[in-house]
C-alpha positions in Angstrom: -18.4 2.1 -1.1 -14.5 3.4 -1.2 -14.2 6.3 -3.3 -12.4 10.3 -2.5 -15.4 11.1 -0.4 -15.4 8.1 2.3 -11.4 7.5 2.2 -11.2 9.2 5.5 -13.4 7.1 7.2 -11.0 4.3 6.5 -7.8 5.4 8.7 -7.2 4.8 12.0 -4.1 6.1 14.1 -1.7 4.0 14.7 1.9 4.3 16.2 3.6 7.0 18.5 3.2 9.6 16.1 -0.5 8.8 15.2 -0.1 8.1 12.0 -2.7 7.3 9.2 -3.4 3.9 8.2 -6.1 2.0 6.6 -8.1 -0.6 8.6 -8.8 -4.1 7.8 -12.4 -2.9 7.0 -10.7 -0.9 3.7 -10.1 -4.6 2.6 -13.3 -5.9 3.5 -15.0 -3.2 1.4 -12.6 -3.1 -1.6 -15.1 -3.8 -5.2 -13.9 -7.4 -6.8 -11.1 -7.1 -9.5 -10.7 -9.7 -11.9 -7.1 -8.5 -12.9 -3.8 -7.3 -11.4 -4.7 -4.0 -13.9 -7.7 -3.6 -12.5 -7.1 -3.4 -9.3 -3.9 -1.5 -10.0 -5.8 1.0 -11.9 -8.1 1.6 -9.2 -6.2 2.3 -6.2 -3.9 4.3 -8.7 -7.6 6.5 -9.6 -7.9 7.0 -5.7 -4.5 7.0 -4.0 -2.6 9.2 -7.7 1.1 9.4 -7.1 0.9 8.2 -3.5 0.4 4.3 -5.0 3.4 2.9 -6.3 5.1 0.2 -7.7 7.5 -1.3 -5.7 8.5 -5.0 -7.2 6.8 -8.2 -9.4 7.2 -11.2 -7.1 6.6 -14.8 -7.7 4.0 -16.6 -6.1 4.4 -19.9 -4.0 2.9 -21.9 -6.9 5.6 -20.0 -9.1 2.6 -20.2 -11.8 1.8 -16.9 -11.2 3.0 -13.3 -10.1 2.1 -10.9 -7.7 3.0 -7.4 -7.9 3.9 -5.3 -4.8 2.6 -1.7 -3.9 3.1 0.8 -1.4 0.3 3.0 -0.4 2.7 5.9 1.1 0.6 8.2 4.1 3.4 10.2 5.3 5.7 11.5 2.3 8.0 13.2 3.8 8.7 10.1 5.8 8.7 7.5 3.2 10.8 9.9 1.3 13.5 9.8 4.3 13.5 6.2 4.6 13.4 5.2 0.7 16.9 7.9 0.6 18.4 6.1 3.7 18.0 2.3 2.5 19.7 3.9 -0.9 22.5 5.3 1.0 23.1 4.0 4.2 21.3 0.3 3.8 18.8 0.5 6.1 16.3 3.1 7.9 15.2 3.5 10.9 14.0 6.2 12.7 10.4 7.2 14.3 7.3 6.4 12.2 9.3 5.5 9.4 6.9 1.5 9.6 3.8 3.4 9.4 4.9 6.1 6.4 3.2 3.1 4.1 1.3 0.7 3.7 1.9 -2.7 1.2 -0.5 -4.0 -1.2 0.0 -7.3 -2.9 -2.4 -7.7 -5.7 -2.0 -10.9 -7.6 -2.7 -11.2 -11.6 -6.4 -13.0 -11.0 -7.4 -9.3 -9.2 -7.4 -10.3 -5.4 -5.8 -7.8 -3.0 -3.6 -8.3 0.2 -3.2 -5.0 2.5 -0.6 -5.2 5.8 -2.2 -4.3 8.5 
């Protein structure tokens, strides 16, 4: 079961820098949601300000919408890169991939995580 206490137990290193990320297994073990605010809320109860909202997409059917997420695991990173893109266009830059990870979760509660 995912909750504060077994979160850790979830990362792996990845990168040149070791960075955090979660493995497919954090998918695999993720509770069934039966709503985009479900899910939302949940990985909003576990992840606080370091899950955010990033855009509402619409999906291939174009019946439906999916909403986009970042789960950010290196803030000072993802801070870096998020004020270069404003500014410059782009971002690039060591570990700046790895400083999140996306989460698509689509209105009927399922949940997509880039690994």
């Amino acid at each position: 079961m995912i909750n504060a206490e077994t979160l850790a137990g979830y990362y792996e290193k990845k990168g040149r820098l070791q960075q955090n990320f979660l493995t497919k297994q954090f998918q695999t073990d993720l509770p069934q949601f039966s709503t985009h605010e479900e899910a939302a809320g949940w990985f909003k109860a576990l992840f606080g300000d370091d899950f955010i909202f990033v855009e509402k997409m619409k999906a291939a059917n174009e019946a439906e919408f999916y909403y986009l997420y970042d789960i950010i695991h290196d803030r000072e990173r993802w801070e870096r890169r998020e004020r270069d893109i404003r500014e410059k266009g782009f971002a690039n830059g060591l570990g700046m991939l790895l400083c999140a990870q996306r989460v698509d979760i689509y209105e009927d509660g399922s949940v997509e995580i880039a690994f």
